[in-house]
Each structure stands twice: as C-alpha cells, then as structure tokens.
C-alpha positions as CSV (number, residue, x, y, z in Angstrom):
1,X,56.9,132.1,75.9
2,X,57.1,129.3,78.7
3,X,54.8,126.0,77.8
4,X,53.2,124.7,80.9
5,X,51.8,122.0,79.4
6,X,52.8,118.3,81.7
7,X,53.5,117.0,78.2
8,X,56.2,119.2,78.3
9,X,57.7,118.9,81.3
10,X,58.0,115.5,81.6
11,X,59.4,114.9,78.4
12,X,62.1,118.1,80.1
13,X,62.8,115.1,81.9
14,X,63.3,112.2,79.6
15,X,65.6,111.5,76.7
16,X,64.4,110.1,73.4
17,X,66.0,106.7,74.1
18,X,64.5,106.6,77.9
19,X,60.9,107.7,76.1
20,X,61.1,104.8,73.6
21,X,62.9,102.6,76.1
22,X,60.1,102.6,78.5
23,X,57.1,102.3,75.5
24,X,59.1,99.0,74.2
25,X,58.6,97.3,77.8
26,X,55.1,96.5,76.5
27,X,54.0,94.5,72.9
28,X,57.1,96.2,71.2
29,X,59.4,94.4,73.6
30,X,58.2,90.9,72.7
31,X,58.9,91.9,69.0
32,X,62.1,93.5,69.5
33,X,63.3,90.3,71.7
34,X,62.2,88.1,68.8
35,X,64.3,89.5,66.5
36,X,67.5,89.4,68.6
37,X,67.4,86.0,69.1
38,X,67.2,85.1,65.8
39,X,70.0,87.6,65.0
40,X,72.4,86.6,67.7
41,X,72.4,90.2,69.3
42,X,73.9,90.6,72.4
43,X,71.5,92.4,74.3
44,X,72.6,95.0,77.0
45,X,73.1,93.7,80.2
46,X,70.6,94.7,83.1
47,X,72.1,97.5,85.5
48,X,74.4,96.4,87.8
49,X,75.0,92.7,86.0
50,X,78.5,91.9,86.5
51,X,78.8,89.0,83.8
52,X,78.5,90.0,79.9
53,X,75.7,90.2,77.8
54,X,77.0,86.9,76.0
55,X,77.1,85.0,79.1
56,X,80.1,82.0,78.5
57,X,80.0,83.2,75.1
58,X,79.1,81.3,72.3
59,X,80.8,78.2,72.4
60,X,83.9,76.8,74.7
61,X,86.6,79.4,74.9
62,X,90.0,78.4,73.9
63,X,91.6,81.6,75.9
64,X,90.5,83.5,78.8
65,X,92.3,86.8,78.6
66,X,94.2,88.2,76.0
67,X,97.6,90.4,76.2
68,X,98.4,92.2,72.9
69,X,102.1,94.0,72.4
70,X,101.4,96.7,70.4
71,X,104.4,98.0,68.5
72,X,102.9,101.5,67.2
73,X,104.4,103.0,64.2
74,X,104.5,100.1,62.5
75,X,108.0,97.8,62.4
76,X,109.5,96.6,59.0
77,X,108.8,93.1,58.8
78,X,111.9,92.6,56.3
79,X,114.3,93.7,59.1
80,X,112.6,91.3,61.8
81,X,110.4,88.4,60.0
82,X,110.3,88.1,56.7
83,X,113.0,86.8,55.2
84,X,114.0,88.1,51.7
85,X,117.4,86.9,51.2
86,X,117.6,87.4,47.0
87,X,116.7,91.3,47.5
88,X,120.7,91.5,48.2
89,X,121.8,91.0,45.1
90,X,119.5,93.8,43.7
91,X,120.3,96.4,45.7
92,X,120.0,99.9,44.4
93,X,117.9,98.6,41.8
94,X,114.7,100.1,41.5
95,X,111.9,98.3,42.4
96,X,109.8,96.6,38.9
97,X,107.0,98.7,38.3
98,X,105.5,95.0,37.8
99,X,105.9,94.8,41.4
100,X,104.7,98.0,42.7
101,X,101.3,97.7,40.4
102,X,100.8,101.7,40.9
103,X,99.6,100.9,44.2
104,X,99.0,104.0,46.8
105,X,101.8,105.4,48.1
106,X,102.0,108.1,50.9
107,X,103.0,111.8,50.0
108,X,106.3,111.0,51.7
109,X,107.9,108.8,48.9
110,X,105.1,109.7,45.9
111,X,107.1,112.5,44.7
112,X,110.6,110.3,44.6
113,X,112.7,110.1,41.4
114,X,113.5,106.5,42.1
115,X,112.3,103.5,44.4
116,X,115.6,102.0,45.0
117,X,115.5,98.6,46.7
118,X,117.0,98.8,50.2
119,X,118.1,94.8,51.4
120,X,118.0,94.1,55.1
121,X,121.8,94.9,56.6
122,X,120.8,92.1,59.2
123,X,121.6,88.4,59.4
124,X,118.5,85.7,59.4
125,X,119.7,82.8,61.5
126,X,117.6,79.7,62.0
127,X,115.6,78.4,65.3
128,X,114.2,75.8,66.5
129,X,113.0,72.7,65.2
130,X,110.9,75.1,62.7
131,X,113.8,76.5,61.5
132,X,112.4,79.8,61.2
133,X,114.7,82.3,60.1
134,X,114.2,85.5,62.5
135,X,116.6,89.0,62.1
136,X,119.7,88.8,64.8
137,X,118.0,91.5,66.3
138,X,115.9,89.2,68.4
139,X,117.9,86.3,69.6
140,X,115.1,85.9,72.7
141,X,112.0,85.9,70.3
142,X,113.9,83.3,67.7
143,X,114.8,81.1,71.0
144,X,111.2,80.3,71.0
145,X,110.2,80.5,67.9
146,X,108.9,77.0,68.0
147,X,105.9,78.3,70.7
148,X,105.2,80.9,68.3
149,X,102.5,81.4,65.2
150,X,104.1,83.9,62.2
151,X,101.5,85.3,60.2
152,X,103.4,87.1,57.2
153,X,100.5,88.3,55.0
154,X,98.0,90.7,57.4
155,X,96.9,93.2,55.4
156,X,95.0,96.5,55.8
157,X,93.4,99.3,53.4
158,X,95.1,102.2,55.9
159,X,98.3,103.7,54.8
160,X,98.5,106.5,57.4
161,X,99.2,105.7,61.2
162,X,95.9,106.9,63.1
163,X,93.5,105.7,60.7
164,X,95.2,102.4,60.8
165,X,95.9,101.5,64.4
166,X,91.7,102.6,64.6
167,X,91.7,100.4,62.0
168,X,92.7,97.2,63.9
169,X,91.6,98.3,67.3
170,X,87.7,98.6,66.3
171,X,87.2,97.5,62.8
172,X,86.8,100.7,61.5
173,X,89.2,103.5,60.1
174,X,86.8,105.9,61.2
175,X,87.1,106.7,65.3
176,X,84.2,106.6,67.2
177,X,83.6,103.0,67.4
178,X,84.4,100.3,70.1
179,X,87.7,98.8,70.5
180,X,88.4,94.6,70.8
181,X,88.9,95.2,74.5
182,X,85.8,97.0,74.7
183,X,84.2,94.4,72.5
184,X,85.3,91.4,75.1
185,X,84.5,93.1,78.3
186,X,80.6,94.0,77.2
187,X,80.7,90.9,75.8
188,X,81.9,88.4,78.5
189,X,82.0,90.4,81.4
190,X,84.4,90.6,84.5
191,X,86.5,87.9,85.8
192,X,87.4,89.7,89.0
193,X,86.1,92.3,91.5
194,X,88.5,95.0,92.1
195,X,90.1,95.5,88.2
196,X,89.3,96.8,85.3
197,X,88.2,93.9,82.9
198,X,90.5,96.0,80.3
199,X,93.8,97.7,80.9
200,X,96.2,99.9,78.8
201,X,99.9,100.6,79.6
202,X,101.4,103.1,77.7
203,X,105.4,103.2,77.4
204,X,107.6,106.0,77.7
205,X,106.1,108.6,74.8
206,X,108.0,108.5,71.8
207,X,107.3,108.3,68.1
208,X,103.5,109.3,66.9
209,X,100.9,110.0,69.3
210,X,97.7,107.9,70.6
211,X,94.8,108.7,72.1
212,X,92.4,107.5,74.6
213,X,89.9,106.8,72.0
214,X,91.7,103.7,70.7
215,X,90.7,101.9,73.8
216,X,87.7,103.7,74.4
217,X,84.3,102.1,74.4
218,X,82.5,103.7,71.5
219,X,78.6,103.3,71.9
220,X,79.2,100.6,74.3
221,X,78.5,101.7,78.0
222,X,81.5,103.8,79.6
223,X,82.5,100.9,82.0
224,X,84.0,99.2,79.4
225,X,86.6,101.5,77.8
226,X,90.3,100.9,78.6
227,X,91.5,102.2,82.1
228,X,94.6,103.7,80.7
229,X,97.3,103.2,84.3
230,X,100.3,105.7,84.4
231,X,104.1,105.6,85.2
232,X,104.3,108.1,87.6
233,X,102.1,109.3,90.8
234,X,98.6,107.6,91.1
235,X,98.4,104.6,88.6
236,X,95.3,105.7,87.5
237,X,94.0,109.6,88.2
238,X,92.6,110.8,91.0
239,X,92.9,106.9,93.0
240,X,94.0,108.7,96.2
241,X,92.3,110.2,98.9
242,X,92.1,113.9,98.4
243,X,94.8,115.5,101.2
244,X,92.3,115.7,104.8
245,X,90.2,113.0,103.8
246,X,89.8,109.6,105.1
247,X,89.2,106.5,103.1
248,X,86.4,106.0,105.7
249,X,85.0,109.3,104.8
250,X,85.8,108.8,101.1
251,X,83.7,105.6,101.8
252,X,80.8,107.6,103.6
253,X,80.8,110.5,100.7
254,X,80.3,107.8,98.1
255,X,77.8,106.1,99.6
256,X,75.4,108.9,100.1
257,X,76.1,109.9,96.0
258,X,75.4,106.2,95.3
259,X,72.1,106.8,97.2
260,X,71.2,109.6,95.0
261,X,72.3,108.1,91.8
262,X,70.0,105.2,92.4
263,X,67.4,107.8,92.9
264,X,68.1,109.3,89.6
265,X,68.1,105.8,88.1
266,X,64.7,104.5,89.3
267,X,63.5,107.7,88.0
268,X,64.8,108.4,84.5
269,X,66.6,104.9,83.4
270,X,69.5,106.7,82.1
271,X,72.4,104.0,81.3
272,X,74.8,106.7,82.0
273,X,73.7,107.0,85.8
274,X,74.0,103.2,86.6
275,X,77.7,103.3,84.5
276,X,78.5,106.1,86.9
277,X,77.5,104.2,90.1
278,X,79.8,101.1,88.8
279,X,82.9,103.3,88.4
280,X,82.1,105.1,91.4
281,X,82.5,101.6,93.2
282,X,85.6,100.3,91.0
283,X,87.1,102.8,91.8
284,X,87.2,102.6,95.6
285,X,87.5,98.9,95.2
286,X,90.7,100.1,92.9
287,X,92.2,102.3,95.8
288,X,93.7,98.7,97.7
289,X,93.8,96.5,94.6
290,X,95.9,98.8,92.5
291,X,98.6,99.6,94.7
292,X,99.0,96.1,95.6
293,X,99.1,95.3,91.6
294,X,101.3,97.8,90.6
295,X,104.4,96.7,93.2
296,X,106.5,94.4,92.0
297,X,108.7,94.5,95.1
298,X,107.0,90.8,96.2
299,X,108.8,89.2,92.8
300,X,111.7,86.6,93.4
301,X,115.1,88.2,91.8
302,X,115.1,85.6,89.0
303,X,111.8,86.8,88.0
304,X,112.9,90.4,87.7
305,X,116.0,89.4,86.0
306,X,113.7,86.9,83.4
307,X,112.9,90.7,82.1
308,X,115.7,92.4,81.9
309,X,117.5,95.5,83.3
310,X,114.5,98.0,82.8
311,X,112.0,95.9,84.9
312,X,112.4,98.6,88.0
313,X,111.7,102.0,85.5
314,X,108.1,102.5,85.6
315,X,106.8,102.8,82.4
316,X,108.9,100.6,80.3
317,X,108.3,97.6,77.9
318,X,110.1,95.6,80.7
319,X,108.4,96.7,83.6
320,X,104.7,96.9,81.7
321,X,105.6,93.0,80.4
322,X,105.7,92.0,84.5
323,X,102.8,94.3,85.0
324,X,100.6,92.5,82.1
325,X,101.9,89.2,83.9
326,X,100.5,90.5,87.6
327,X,97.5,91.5,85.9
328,X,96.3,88.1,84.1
329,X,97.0,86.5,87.7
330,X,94.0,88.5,88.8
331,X,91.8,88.5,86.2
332,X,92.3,91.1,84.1
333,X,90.5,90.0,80.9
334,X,92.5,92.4,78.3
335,X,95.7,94.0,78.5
336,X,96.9,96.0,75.9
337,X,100.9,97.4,75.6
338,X,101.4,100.0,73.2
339,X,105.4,100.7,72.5
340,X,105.9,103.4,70.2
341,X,108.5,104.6,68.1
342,X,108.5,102.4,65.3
343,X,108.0,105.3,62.5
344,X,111.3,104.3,60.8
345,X,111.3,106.6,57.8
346,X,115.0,107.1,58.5
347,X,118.3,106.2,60.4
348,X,116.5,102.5,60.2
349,X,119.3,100.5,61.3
350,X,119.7,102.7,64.5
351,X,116.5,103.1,65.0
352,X,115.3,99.3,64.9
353,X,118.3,98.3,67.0
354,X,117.1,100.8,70.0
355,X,113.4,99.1,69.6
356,X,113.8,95.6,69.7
357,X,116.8,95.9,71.9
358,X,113.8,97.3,74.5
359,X,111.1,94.4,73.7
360,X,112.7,91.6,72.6
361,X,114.1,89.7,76.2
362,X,110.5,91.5,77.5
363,X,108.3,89.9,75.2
364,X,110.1,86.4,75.9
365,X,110.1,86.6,79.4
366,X,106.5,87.4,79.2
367,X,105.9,83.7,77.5
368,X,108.2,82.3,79.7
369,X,106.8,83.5,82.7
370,X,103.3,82.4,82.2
371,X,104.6,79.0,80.8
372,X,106.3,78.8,84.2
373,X,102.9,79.5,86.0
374,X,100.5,77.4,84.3
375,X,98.5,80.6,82.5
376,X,99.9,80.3,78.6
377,X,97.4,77.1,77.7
378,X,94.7,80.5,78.0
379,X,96.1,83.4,77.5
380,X,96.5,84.7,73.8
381,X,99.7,87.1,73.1
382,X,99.5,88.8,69.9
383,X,102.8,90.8,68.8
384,X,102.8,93.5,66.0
385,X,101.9,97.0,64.4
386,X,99.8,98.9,62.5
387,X,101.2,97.9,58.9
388,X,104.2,97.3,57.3
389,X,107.5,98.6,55.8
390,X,108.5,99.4,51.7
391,X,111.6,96.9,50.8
392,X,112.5,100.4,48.7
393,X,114.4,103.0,50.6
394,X,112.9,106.6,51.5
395,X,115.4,109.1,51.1
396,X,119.2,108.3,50.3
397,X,120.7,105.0,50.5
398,X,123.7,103.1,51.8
399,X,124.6,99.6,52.9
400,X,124.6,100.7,56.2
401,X,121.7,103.3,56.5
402,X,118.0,103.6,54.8
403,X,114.4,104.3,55.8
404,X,111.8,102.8,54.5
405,X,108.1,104.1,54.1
406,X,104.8,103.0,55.2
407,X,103.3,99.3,53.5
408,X,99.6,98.3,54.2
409,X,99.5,95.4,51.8
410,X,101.5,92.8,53.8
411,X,103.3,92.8,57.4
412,X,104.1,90.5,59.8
413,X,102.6,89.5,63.2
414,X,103.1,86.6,65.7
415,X,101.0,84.4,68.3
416,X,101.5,82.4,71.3
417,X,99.7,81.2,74.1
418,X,96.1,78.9,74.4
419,X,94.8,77.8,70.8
420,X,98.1,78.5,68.9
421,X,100.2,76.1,66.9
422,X,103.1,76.6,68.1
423,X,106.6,76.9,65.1
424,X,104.1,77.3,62.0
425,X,104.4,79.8,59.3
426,X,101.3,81.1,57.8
427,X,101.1,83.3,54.3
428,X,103.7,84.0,51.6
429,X,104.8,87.3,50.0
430,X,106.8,87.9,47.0
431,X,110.4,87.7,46.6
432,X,110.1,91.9,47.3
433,X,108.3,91.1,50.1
434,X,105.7,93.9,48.5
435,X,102.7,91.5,47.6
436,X,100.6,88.6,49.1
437,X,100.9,85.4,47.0
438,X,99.5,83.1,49.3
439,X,96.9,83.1,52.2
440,X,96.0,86.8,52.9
441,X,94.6,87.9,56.3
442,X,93.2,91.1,56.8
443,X,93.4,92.9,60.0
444,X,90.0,92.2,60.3
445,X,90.2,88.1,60.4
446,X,93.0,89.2,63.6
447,X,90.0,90.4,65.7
448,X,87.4,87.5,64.1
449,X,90.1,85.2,65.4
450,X,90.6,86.3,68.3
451,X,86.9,86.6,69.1
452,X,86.8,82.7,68.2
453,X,89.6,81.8,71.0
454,X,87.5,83.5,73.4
455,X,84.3,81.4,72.7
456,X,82.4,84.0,70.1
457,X,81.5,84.2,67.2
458,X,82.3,87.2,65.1
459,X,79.2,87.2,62.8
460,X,77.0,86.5,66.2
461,X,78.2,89.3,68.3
462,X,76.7,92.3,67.3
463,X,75.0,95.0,68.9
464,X,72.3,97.6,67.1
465,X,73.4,101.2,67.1
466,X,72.0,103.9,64.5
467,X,69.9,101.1,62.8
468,X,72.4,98.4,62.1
469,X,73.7,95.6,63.7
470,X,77.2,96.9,64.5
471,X,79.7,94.1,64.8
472,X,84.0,94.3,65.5
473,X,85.0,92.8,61.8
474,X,82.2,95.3,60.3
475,X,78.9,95.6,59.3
476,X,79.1,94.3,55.4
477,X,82.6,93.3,55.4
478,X,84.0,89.9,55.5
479,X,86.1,88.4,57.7
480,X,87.1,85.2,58.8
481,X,89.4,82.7,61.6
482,X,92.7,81.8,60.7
483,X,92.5,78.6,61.6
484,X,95.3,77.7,60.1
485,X,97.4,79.0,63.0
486,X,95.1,76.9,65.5
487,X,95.8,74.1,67.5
C-alpha cells in the first residue's frame, strides 16, 4: 500500500548520511569539530576545494611527489640485492630446520620431500664508494648505487600475491580500502590543473593479474583513485570526442549537465554529485593536456637514448620511465609503475635475466634524468615487490636452473630521490637470507615513511569511516619512519 505521508517522501529523497549530515550542521557540529581537532582528523574537504583536507600537511615536506616502480610478482632479493655469498658451498643441502622455524609455507612447496638450498648462479660485484655488492644483472642500478637507500629486511604477514600487493598499497590485506596515492591526493590535494593528482601505468600484461582496486580510492571520494592511462588508442577511455561531435559542442553538452548537477547538489548534498562534476571538468581539461603529455616526440635524442631502445613502444618500462618523468614536470603528485612478471617459481635464471634486462637502464635513466633537471632533491622513487624469494629451490635443481617460492619475512627494496641517504644499507638477514636479524621494517613503516617525506604524519592522518578512525599504517597496528635511511 503506497504511504503518502511527507515524512516519507522526503526521506525518498535523502540518504542516511545526507539526513545526519544536514542534522550535525547545528550543536552536533560543534561537538563533532571538537573532537577532530584533538584527533588530528582530516576532515573532508568542502565541494569543489582543490587543495587537501591537510592543507601543507603537517609539517615541512621533504618530497613533493612520489614515483614508485612496482615490480609485481615479487623479485628474489638473493639474485639482485642481498648478497649471500657462503650459501655456495651448501648447495643441495637442505635448508636447517633451525632456519626455517616451521614458518608458513605456500601449498606450492609445503608438500616437498626436500628444501634444497638453491645459491645465486650470479656474480655480486662492488659499486661505488659504498661498495655495495649488487647481482651483474644490473650494472645501471649498481652504477649508482651510491644515490641509492637498500632496505634488506621489509617484511609483511601476506604469502600470496593479491593479498599482499593490497597489503602494501593500502595497509590492509583485505581490498576495499584506500591506496597511498589515494591517501596523498585527499590529503594534500592537486599541484596542477589539467592532471590527475595520481597516475598508474601499467606494462605490457604478463605474469599475475591486478586490478583497478589497488589504486582505487576506497571510502575516500572517487576523484582521488588512480587514473589508470593505456598503451594503445585514447590514454585514458572515452578522452576523445565521440565521431560528429565538436569539442565546442562537447564543451556546450557539459556545461548544461554541470548546470543540472549543481542543481542536484544544492538539493540533496550528495558527495557523489560534486565528485561527478570534478571529473566531468578533468576530464575536458584532460582532452589537451593528455595528448600533449603522452608525446614524447619534443625529447632531445640523448634523452630517448638515456632509456634505452624500448622508449618508443608504448607501454613499456622504458617508455612508462619517460612518461613518469613528463608527468612530475607537471605536477603529477603520484605515479605508480607496475611491471609484472616477476612470479619466478621456475626457469629463474631466464626468467630474471628477461626482467631486469627491461628495468634496469629504465629505472637509472629515470634518476638520472631528474638529477639532470633539478626535480630528484623532491621527488621520492621507491623500487621493489610485493615480498620475497625462498633461498631453497621449488621444484628440481641445477647449477644452472631453479625456482624459488614465495618469502614474506624479509625482501629487499631501494630509495632515491629528496630525504634519502644516499649508498646506505639498512637491515641484516641471516646467512640463508631466510630471517631478519637486525632492524625489521614492515611494509607498513614503507607507507608511514613515506607519509613523513611528504610532510604528514602517519598517526595524524586519519579519516572516520564505520566508526573508526581509519588511518594508511592501520587502525591498531604499529608502524613507524625509517629514519635511518633519511638524510
């Protein structure tokens, strides 16, 4: 039977959140304001405001944009960083059950008869004044290895890919939450007018798959997920004119929805609407800026050489390295690389060879090439996976072939950029490189730090969803800088 009661059709017209939204603008606001400030919430930012809800943040940034090379699937850190030169003369031995401590292992290798050490095949030579011992199969990364910070001992509680890249990329293992460049563009807003504050390039598929959710923006408003550009046709969907229509027309059609979305807004206060009117204008702003962004045919030839042959092939390390450089020019406050293929379970030596072959002169030109232009000193590059590798073989093995299984409890990873010291290496594992013996850093203390190089402060930044006071490094958890990788 139909109720015709006004009670009932106005709240037809008004969400929960909008009902109690409106009822707090009166005593309940005071309170509610009260008890942010002495939390350190950020609150949401009014519709429209272009800045964050931190403002400058919380105290001087060291870093104004961040540009993290993602190498998804995880790469064995005893083939590229860690250097484990006594695991040759134990090879085939099985690793001490002393060592492994019955610690998890994935339904892969569980079931094996043996866990026979596999030793790296690869020489370790020696760089820089640091002397850092790096694998042969990246002469460009070892050539700086004196601007870089080695972390050897980041940790995480995921042994399975998906639940671990969420891991890193919001905090949580379970999806459904913001991701760091989420967390950085609500946070401190936009440093330009016609890009996204956070970008995602995607390489050529190969390996395990990702999805849009791991730069998405959780409960954070829309406008702040990852704009995820392409390799081929439009960089980003639907940035062309449909076929017959005008950009002038395309101009006069959005104004008049704009006109009726501010309508809606006045009326109901729905965040949504106003997040809709925002990407409704990025993206016609996007329409000139993108295409300009996107070609490279303005670099000098040395440039395109500094990254190798690939630079040209849309959609490779190479060319997504340049693009990441282009983008922090502008303003682009996050860019994020993911390069997959790094799920070495097997064929390792191959395998590796093809991957760092592709990222290796990239990933130093990068550096190089905001040295040259005056942006490293604030820009952060972070370099690394998911988790780690097993120093025991999965499957048969040879001195010239083994695979090697997933490893949460230690990895490597490596910074440059603003705020770095550079030719310093932090944390120790064990002689198996299977344990942490000295200074562990959890994935979460990688996205505290990196909060505190942008000017916030991890416990400060939270935002209340469901109740709680939802923070990046988690709501009861732990987590701290790394200061000692800081200049």
């Amino acid at each position: 039977m139909r109720n015709d009661h006004p009670f009932d059709r106005w709240v037809s017209l008004e969400t929960r959140r909008q009902f109690f939204g409106k009822t707090a603008k009166g005593l309940g606001s005071a309170a509610l304001t009260s008890l942010l400030s002495r939390t350190g919430s950020a609150a949401l930012p009014t519709p429209g405001q272009r800045g964050g809800a931190l403002g400058a943040g919380h105290f001087p940034a060291r870093v104004k944009r961040v540009i993290w090379l993602f190498m998804a699937g995880a790469p064995s850190q005893l083939d590229t960083f860690d250097y484990k030169p006594t695991m040759v003369d134990r090879f085939d031995t099985d690793l001490p059950e002393s060592i492994r401590r019955g610690q998890r292992l994935t339904t892969m290798t569980a079931s094996q008869a043996r866990f026979p050490i596999a030793p790296t095949m690869f020489q370790f030579p020696q760089h820089g004044e640091s002397g850092k011992r790096i694998s042969e199969l990246l002469p460009k990364t070892g050539s700086m290895a004196d601007d870089l910070a080695f972390v050897h001992t980041v940790w995480t509680e995921a042994i399975n890919h998906d639940p671990a890249i969420t891991y890193i990329q919001t905090g949580n293992q379970i999806p459904g939450k913001p991701t760091l460049g989420a967390w950085l563009s609500y946070g401190l807003g936009s440093m330009n007018e016609n890009l996204p504050e956070f970008v995602v390039l995607n390489c050529a598929p190969r390996g395990q798959a990702l999805y849009s959710r791991l730069w998405g923006s959780g409960f954070l408003p829309s406008r702040h997920a990852g704009v995820a550009f392409r390799a081929q046709g439009d960089p980003v969907l639907y940035l062309s004119n449909p076929r017959g229509v005008s950009s002038d027309a395309r101009r006069l059609m959005l104004d008049r929805l704009q006109t009726m979305n501010r309508r809606i807004y006045a009326e109901l206060q729905n965040p949504q609407t106003q997040a809709r009117i925002e990407q409704y204008e990025m993206a016609f702003r996007m329409q000139a800026s993108v295409p300009d962004l996107v070609e490279v045919g303005d670099e000098p030839q040395h440039v395109l050489d500094l990254y190798g042959k690939d630079v040209k092939k849309p959609g490779t390390f190479a060319a997504n390295c340049l693009l990441a450089r282009r983008m922090a020019e502008r303003g682009v406050r996050f860019v994020q690389i993911f390069h997959r293929g790094w799920d070495h379970h097997g064929d390792l030596p191959n395998n590796i060879r093809r991957q760092t072959g592709e990222v290796d002169q990239p990933s130093w030109a990068l550096v190089q090439d905001l040295k040259r232009r005056g942006l490293l000193d604030d820009t952060l590059i972070i370099w690394g996976g998911e988790f780690g590798r097993t120093i025991y073989s999965q499957g048969v093995l040879k001195r010239n072939n083994y695979g090697r299984d997933h490893h949460p409890k230690c990895y490597s990873m490596w910074f440059a950029g603003g705020g770095i010291k550079g030719g310093v290496t932090h944390g120790q594992t064990d002689e198996f490189g299977y344990n942490i013996v000295q200074d562990p850093v959890h994935v979460r203390d990688l996205n505290a730090t990196t909060l505190h190089l942008m000017g916030i402060d991890h416990r400060r930044f939270t935002v209340q969803h469901r109740g709680l006071d939802e923070r990046l490094t988690g709501v009861q958890e732990e987590a701290r800088v790394v200061r000692e990788i800081l200049s």
